[in-house]
C-alpha positions as CSV (number, residue, x, y, z in Angstrom):
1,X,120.4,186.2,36.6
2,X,118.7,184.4,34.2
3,X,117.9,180.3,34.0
4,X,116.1,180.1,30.4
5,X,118.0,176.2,29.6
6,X,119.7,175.9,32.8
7,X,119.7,172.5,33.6
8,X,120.5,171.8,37.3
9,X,122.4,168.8,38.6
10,X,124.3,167.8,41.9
11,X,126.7,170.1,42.9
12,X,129.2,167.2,43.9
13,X,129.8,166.3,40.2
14,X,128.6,167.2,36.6
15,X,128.5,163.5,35.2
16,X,129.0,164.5,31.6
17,X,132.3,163.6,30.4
18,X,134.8,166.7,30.4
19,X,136.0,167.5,26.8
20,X,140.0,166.8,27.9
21,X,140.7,163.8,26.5
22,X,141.5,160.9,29.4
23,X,145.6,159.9,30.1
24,X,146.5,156.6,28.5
25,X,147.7,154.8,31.6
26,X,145.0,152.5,32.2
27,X,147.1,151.1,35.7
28,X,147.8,152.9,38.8
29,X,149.2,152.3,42.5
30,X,146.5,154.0,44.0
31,X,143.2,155.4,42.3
32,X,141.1,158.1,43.6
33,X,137.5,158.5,42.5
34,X,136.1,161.8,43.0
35,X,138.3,165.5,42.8
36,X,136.0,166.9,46.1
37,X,137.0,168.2,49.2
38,X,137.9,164.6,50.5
39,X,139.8,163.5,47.2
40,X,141.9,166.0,46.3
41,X,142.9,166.2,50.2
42,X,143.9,162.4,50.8
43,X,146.1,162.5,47.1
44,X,148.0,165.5,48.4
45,X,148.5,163.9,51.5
46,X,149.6,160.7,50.4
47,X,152.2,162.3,48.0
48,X,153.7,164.0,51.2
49,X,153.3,160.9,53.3
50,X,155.4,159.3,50.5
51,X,157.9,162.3,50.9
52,X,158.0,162.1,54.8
53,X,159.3,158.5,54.5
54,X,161.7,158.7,52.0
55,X,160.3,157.0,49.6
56,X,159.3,157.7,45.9
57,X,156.5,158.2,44.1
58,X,156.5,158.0,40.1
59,X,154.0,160.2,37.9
60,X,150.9,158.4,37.7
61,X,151.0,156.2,40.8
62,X,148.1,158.1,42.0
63,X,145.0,158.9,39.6
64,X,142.1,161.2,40.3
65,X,139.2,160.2,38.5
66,X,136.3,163.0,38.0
67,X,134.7,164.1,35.1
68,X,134.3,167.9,36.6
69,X,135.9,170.9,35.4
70,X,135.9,173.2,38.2
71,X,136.4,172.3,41.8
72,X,133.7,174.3,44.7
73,X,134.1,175.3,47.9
74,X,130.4,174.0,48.8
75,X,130.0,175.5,52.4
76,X,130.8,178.9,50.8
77,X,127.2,179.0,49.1
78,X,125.6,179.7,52.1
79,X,127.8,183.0,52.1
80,X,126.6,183.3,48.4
81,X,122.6,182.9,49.3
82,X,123.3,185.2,52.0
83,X,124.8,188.0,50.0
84,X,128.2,188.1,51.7
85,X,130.4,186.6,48.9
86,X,130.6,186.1,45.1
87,X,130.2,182.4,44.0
88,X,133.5,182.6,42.1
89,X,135.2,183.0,44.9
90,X,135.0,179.8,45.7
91,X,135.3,178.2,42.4
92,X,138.6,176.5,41.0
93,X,139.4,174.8,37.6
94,X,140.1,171.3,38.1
95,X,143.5,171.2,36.5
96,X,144.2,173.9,39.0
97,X,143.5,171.7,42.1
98,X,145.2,168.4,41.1
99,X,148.0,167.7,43.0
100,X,151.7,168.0,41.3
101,X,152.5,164.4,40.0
102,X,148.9,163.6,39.9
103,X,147.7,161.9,37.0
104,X,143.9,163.0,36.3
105,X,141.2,161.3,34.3
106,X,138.8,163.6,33.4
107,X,136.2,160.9,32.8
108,X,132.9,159.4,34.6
109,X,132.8,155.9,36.7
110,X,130.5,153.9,35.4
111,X,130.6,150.6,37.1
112,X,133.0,149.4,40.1
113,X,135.1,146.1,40.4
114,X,136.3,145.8,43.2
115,X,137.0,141.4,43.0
116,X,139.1,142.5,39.8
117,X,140.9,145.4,41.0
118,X,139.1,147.8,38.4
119,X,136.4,150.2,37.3
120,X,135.0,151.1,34.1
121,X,134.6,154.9,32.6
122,X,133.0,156.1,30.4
123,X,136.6,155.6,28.4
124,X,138.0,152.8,29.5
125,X,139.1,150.3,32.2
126,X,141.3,151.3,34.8
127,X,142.9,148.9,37.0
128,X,144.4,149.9,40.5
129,X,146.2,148.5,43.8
130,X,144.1,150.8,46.1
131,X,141.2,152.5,45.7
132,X,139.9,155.5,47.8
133,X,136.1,156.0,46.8
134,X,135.2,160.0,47.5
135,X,132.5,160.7,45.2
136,X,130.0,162.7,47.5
137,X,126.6,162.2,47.0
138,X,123.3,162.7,44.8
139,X,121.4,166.1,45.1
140,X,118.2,165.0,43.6
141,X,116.1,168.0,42.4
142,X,114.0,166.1,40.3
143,X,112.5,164.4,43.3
144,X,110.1,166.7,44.0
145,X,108.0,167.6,41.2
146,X,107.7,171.5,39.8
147,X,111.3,172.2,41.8
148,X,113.1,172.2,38.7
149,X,110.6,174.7,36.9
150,X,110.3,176.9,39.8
151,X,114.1,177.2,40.0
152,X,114.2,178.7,36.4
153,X,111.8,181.0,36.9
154,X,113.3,184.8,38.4
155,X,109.8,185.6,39.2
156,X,109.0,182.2,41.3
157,X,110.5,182.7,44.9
158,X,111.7,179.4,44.9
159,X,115.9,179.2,45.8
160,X,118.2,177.0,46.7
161,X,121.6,177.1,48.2
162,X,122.2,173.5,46.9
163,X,123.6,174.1,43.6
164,X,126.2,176.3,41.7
165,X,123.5,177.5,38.7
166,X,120.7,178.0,41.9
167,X,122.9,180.2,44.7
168,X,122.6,183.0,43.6
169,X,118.6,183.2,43.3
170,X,118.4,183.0,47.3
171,X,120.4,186.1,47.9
172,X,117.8,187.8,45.2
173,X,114.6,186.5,46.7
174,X,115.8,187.3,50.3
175,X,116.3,191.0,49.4
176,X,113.1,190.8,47.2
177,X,110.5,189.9,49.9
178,X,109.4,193.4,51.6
179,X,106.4,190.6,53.2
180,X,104.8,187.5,52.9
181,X,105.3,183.8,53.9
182,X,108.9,182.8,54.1
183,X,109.5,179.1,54.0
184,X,112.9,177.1,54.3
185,X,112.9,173.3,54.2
186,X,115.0,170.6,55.3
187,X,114.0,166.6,53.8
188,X,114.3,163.5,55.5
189,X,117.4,161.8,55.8
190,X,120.8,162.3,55.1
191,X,121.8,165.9,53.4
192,X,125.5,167.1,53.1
193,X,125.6,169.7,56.0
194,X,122.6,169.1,57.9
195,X,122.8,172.6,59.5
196,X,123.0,174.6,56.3
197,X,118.6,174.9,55.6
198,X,118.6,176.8,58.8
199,X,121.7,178.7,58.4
200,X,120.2,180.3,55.2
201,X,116.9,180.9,57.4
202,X,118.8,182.9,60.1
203,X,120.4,184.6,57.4
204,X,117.5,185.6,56.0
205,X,115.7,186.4,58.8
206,X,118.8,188.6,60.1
207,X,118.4,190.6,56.9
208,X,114.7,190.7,57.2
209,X,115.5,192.8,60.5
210,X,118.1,194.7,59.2
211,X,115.9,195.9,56.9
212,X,112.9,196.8,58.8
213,X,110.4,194.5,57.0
214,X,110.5,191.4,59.5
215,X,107.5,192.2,61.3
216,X,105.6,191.9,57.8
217,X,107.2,188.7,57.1
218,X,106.1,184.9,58.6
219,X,109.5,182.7,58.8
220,X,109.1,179.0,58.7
221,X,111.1,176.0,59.1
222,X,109.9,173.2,57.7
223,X,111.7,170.0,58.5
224,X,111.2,166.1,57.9
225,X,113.0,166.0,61.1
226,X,111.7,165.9,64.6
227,X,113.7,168.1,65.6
228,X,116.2,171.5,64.8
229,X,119.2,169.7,64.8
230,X,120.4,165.7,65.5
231,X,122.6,166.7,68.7
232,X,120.6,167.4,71.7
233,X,122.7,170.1,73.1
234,X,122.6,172.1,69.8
235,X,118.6,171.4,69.0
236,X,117.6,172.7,72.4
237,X,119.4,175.8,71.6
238,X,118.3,176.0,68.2
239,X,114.6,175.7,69.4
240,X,114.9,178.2,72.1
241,X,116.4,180.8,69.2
242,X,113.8,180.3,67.5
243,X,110.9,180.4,69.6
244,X,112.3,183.6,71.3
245,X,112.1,184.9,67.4
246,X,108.7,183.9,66.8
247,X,109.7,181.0,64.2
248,X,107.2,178.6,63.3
249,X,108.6,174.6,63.5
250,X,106.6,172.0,61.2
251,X,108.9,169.3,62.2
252,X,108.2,165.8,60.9
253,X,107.1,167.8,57.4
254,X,108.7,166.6,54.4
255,X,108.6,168.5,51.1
256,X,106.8,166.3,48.3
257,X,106.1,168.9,45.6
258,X,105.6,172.4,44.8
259,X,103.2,174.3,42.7
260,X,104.6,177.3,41.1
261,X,101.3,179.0,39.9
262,X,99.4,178.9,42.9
263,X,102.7,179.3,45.4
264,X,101.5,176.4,47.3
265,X,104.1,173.6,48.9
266,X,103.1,170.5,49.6
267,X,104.3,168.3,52.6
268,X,103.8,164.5,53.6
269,X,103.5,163.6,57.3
270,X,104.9,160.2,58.8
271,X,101.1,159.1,59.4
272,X,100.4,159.3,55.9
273,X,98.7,162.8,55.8
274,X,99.6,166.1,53.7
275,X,100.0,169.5,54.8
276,X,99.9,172.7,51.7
277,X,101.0,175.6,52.6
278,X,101.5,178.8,50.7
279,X,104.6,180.6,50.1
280,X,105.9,183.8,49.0
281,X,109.4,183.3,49.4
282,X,110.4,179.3,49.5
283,X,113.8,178.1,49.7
284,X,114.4,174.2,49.3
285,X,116.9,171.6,50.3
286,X,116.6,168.7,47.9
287,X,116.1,164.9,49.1
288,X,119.7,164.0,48.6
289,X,121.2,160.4,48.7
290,X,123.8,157.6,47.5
291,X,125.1,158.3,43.8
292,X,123.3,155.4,41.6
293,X,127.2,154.0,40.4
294,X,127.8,153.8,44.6
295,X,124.2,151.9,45.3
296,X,124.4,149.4,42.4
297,X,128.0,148.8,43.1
298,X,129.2,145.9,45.0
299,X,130.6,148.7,47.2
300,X,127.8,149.1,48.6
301,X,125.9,148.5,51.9
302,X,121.8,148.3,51.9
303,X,121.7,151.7,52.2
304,X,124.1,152.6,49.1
305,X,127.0,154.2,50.9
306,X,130.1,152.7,50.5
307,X,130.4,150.1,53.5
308,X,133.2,150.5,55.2
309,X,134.4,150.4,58.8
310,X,133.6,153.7,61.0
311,X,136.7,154.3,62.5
312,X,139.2,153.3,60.2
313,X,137.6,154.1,56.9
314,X,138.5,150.6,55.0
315,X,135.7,148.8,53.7
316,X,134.5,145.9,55.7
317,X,134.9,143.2,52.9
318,X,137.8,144.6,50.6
319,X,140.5,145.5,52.3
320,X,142.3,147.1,49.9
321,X,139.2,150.1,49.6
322,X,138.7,153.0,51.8
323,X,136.4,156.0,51.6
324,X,135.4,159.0,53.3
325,X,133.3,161.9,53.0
326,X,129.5,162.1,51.7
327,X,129.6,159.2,49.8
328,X,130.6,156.2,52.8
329,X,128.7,154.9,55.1
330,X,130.2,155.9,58.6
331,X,127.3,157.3,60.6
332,X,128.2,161.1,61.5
333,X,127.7,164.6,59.9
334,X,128.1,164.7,56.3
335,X,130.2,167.8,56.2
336,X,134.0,169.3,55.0
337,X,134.6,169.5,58.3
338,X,134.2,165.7,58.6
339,X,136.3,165.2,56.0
340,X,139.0,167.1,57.6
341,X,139.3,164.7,60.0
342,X,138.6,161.5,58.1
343,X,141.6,162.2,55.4
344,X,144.6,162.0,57.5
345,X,143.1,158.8,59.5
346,X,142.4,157.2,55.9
347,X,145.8,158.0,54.8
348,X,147.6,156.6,57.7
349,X,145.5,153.5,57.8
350,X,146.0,152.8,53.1
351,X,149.6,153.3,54.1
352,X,149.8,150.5,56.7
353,X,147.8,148.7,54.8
354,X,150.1,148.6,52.1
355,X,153.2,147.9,54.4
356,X,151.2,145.1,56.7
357,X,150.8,146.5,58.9
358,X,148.1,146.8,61.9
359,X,145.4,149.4,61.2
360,X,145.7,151.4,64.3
361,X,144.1,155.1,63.0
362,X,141.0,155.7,64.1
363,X,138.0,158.2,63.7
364,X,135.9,159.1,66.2
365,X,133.4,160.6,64.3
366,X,133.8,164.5,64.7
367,X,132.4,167.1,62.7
368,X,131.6,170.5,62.8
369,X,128.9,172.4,61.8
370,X,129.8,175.9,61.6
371,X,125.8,177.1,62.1
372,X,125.2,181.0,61.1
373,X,122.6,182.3,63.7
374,X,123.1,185.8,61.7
375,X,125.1,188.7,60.6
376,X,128.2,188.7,62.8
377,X,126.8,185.6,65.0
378,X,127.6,181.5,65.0
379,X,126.6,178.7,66.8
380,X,130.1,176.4,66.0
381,X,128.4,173.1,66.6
382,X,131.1,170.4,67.3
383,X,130.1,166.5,67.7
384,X,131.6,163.2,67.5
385,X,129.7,159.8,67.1
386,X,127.0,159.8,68.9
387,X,126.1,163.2,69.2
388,X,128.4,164.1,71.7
389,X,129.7,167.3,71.8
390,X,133.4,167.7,71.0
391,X,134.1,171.5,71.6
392,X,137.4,172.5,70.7
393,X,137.1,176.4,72.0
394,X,134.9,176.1,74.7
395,X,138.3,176.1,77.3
396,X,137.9,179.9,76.5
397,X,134.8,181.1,75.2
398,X,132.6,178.9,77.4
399,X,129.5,176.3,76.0
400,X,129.5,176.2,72.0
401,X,125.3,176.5,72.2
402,X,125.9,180.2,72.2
403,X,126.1,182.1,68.9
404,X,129.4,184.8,68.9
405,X,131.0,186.8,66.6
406,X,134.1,185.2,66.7
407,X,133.0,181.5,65.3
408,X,131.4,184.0,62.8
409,X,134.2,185.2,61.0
410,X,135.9,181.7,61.5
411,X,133.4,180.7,59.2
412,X,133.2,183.8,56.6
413,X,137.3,184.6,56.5
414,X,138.7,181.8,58.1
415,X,137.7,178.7,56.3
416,X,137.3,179.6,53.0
417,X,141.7,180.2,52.9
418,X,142.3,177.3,55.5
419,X,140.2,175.2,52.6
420,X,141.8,176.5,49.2
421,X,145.6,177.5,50.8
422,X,146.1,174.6,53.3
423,X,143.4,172.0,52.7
424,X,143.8,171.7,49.0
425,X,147.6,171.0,49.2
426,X,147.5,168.2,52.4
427,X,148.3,170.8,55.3
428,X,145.2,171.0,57.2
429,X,143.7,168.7,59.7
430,X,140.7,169.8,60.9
431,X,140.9,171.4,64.3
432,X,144.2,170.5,64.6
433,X,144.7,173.2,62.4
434,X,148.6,172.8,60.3
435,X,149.6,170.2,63.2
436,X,149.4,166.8,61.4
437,X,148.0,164.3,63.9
438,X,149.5,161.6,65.0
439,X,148.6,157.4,65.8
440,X,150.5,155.3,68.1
């Protein structure tokens, strides 16, 4: 593959405006920002929410705005980078994905309103009743100076699962390297699926083995964390994996820059001092944060996430905005699997809020990261606020710390239809599966 003008953005959204002209209707009931995982999931379910009470919907009541064409299946990329899948499986058109009755502006937010009632695009004003903010977030490759270079270059061994144009690079470079200095990295702070830099790595390593060329190959995980992974239970396990496979940890090592000529990465430590270490094979995971139309908005908290209360995903100060997903603020794993969750607790709560009624759905917080350990092995990490473990399966298959081949095709066969055949359309909750929960 080639990358001579490929210009790389976030892999939420392409800002630029699509070329489909944007509906008329500048008013609807309800207004959806963002066409992700969590957007297109809380439209559907509202339409069928509607439907389950009886009550009508007209086309146009409900608006998705996003400027995208095509629609991703993120957590498939790591199936991508490790050579298990095609990236067009888990690509959609946009148009494809919008829910029946739907009305979609194919058009970029520029500025929120939220005294008013409206936003402004990058076509015109739209004014709304309720708004549901699910934009994701920023995946900032530009942050780290020569990134962007190195990623365009075949002959660079710098990847990145992060990105449509960049996913299929790592699969290359991991069956390139015969030996050498292997290198994944993981920033500081918030990243959408915190456990994907080191799924790639035990991917990689896996195949390194499979191949017979391990032994002539240094694996290293370099994270701005302190640790493998934010839930005790799962980090201890983590570490013991990879100290019984001889991986070296620079934890508290954050990625500043990278120089493609020389091969040499270069790390800042929290006291101030820098760490350069050369690479043959480097994959990256890009500082990533709140979208700049989320932070300046008045949306936002000091952070830039969209501020809203943790458990019943309205915003603290206007009551007639809710958000989920990447883009809010409620402190748990940013991940699909979150958003599984968060959907039908949102849609419950906008719909009582429209009748006025008490907001009595709540989120506790769970997500799940599905965490490949290798071929034909999983760690299914499960979690709720406060890093507790929430273990769905471990009735029958005993502690979730322990990687088997069952969780592993969950993740490689399961998910990917439960997402585009049941997710997409408002029928899947999560680890509840096609049972819709339920709120007394």
């Amino acid at each position: 593959m080639h990358f001579l003008r490929l210009k790389i953005s976030s892999p939420v959204r392409r800002l630029a405006t699509a070329a489909t002209a944007a509906p008329s209707s500048s008013h609807h009931k309800i207004v959806v920002v963002g066409g992700g995982a969590g957007g297109i999931a809380v439209a559907a379910q509202i339409r069928r929410a509607f439907k389950a009470r009886g009550q009508t919907l007209s086309a146009g009541d409900i608006a998705i705005v996003d400027p995208a064409q095509s629609h991703h299946y993120q957590p498939g990329w790591t199936l991508v980078g490790s050579g298990l899948s095609n990236k067009d499986a888990f690509k959609r058109s946009m148009t494809s994905v919008i829910p029946a009755g739907v009305t979609h502006h194919p058009v970029a937010v520029t500025s929120f309103s939220p005294s008013s009632n409206t936003i402004t695009t990058s076509h015109d004003t739209l004014s709304y009743d309720y708004l549901v903010v699910a934009t994701g977030l920023k995946v900032n490759f530009s942050a780290i100076p020569g990134l962007e270079s190195a990623l365009q270059q075949n002959e660079s061994g710098v990847s990145s699962i992060y990105s449509y144009d960049t996913v299929d690079k790592v699969w290359k470079d991991i069956h390139r390297l015969q030996n050498g200095k292997a290198i994944f990295t993981q920033p500081v702070g918030a990243i959408k699926c915190a456990g994907a830099p080191q799924k790639i790595m035990w991917m990689g390593y896996s195949t390194w083995k499979t191949s017979g060329v391990l032994d002539a190959i240094q694996t290293t995980f370099a994270t701005g964390a302190p640790s493998m992974f934010a839930v005790e239970k799962y980090s201890k396990a983590l570490d013991r994996l990879r100290q019984e496979r001889q991986v070296e940890g620079l934890f508290t090592h954050n990625l500043t820059s990278i120089d493609v000529d020389t091969r040499v990465a270069k790390f800042s430590r929290p006291d101030g001092t820098t760490v350069e270490r050369e690479y043959d094979f480097l994959h990256v995971v890009p500082p990533q944060g709140p979208l700049d139309v989320i932070r300046q908005s008045p949306l936002a908290d000091a952070a830039g996430w969209v501020e809203v209360n943790p458990a019943t995903t309205q915003h603290v100060k206007f009551k007639n905005v809710f958000s989920l997903g990447d883009c809010s603020s409620m402190p748990n794993s940013k991940t699909a699997a979150a958003i599984t969750s968060q959907a039908p607790v949102l849609v419950h709560n906008l719909l009582a809020e429209m009748d006025g009624k008490q907001l009595n759905a709540v989120y506790d917080g769970y997500a799940s990261c599905p965490l490949l350990t290798g071929h034909n092995e999983l760690m299914l990490c499960e979690f709720k606020y406060g890093g507790v473990p929430d273990e769905t399966f471990a009735w029958i298959a005993g502690s979730q710390d322990v990687p088997r081949r069952a969780f592993y095709h969950l993740k490689k066969d399961v998910f990917p239809r439960a997402y585009f055949d049941y997710h997409m359309h408002g029928r899947w909750f999560g680890r509840k599966g096609l049972l819709k929960p339920t709120f007394t």
